[in-house]
C-alpha positions in Angstrom: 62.3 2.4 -39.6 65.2 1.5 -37.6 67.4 3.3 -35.2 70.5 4.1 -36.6 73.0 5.5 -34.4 75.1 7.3 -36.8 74.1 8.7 -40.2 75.4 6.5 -42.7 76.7 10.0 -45.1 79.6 10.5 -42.0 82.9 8.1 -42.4 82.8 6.0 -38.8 85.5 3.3 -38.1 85.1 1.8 -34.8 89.2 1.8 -34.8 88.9 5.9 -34.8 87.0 5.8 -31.5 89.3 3.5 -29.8 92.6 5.7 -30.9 90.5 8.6 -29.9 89.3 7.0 -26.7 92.8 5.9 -25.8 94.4 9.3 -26.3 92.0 10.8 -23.9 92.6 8.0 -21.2 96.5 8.8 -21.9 95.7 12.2 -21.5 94.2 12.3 -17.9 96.3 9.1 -16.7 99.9 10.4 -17.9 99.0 14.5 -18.7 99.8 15.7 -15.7 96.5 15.9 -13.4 96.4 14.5 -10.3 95.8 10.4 -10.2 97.1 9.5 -7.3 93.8 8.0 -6.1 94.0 5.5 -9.4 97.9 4.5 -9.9 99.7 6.1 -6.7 101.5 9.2 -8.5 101.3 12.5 -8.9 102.1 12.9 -12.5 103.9 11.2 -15.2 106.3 12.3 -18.3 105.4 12.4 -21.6 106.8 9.8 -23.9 107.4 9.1 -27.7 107.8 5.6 -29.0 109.7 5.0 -32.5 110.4 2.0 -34.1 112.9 1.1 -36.8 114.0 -2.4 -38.7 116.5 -3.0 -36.0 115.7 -0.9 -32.6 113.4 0.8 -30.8 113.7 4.5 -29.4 112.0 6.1 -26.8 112.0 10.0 -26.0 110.8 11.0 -22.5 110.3 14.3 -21.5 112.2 14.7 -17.8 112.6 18.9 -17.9 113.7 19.6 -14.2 115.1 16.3 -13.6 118.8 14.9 -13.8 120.4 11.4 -14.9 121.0 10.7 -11.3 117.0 10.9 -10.5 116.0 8.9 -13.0 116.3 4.4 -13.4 115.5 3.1 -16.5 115.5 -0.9 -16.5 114.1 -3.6 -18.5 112.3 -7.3 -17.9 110.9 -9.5 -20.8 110.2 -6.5 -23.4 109.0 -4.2 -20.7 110.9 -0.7 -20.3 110.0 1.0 -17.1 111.1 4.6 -16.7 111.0 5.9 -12.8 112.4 8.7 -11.4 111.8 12.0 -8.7 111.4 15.7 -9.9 112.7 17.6 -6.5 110.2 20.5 -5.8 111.7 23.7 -5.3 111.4 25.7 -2.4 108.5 27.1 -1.5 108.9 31.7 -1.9 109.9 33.5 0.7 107.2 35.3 3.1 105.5 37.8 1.4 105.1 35.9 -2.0 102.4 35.1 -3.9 101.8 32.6 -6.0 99.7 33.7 -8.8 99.9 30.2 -10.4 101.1 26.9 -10.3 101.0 24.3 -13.3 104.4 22.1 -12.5 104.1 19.0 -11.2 106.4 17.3 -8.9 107.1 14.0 -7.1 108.1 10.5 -7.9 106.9 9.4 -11.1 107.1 5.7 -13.2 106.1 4.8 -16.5 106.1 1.6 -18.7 106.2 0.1 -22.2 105.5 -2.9 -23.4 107.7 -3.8 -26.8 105.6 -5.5 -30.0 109.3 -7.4 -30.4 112.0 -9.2 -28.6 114.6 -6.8 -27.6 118.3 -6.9 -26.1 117.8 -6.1 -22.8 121.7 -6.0 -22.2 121.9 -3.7 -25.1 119.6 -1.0 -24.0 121.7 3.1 -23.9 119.9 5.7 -22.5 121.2 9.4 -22.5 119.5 12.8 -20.6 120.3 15.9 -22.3 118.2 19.0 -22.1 115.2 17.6 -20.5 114.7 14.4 -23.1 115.3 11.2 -22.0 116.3 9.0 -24.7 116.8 5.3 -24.7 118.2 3.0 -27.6 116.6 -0.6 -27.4 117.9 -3.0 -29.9 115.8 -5.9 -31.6 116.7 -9.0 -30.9 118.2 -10.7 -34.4 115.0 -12.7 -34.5 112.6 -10.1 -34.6 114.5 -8.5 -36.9 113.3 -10.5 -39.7 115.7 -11.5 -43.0 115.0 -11.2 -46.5 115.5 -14.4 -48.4 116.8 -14.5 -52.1 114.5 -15.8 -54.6 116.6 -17.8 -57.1 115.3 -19.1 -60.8 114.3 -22.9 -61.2 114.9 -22.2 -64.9 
């Protein structure tokens, strides 16, 4: 009888584990434990990527930061997002801290587009703690839809 790993009666994709696998290294390299061992910073923001037939859009989360601590630039479909949150002051004497879950410190994050984009295109805009940047396709990774005519 052989060894079978997994019961065959419980759906298993292989592509499952790798999503799953991937969120969790997302998860402890960009959710906000301490890595600086592994990549050199203290934390990371959170980002959402969305694409549509002619863009891209990405949505960072950058609570506590402004536009003037953050640099957003692009090289050959790469977005990098980098930037500082100032920590505040530490209390006065004779305050304690009962606990402390924000991170602060220089942070950077990249992406890597499926598509050509216009890197002289690219908007980016901060309001209430999002980051949100505007990457146009470039018109041939667009695609175009070609009329099929009659032979008859």
């Amino acid at each position: 009888m052989p060894n079978i790993p997994f019961p065959s009666d419980i759906p298993f994709s292989l592509q499952e584990v790798r999503d799953e696998f991937d969120r969790l290294l997302d998860r402890v390299w960009h959710g906000g434990l301490t890595t600086a061992p592994l990549d050199g910073q203290d934390w990371a923001p959170r980002l959402d990527v969305y694409e549509y037939p002619d863009s891209f859009e990405v949505r960072v989360e950058v609570s506590g930061v402004s536009a003037d601590d953050v640099e957003v630039s692009i090289l050959e479909n790469v977005l990098t997002i980098k930037g500082t949150k100032p920590k505040p002051e530490d209390p006065a004497d004779g305050v304690r801290r009962l606990r402390s879950e924000c991170r602060y410190g220089s942070f950077c994050r990249t992406y890597e587009f499926s598509a050509p984009v216009q890197d002289n295109a690219v908007t980016a805009t901060s309001r209430n703690g999002v980051l949100d940047i505007k990457i146009p396709k470039t018109q041939e990774s667009k695609g175009r839809t070609v009329k099929v005519e009659s032979a008859d």
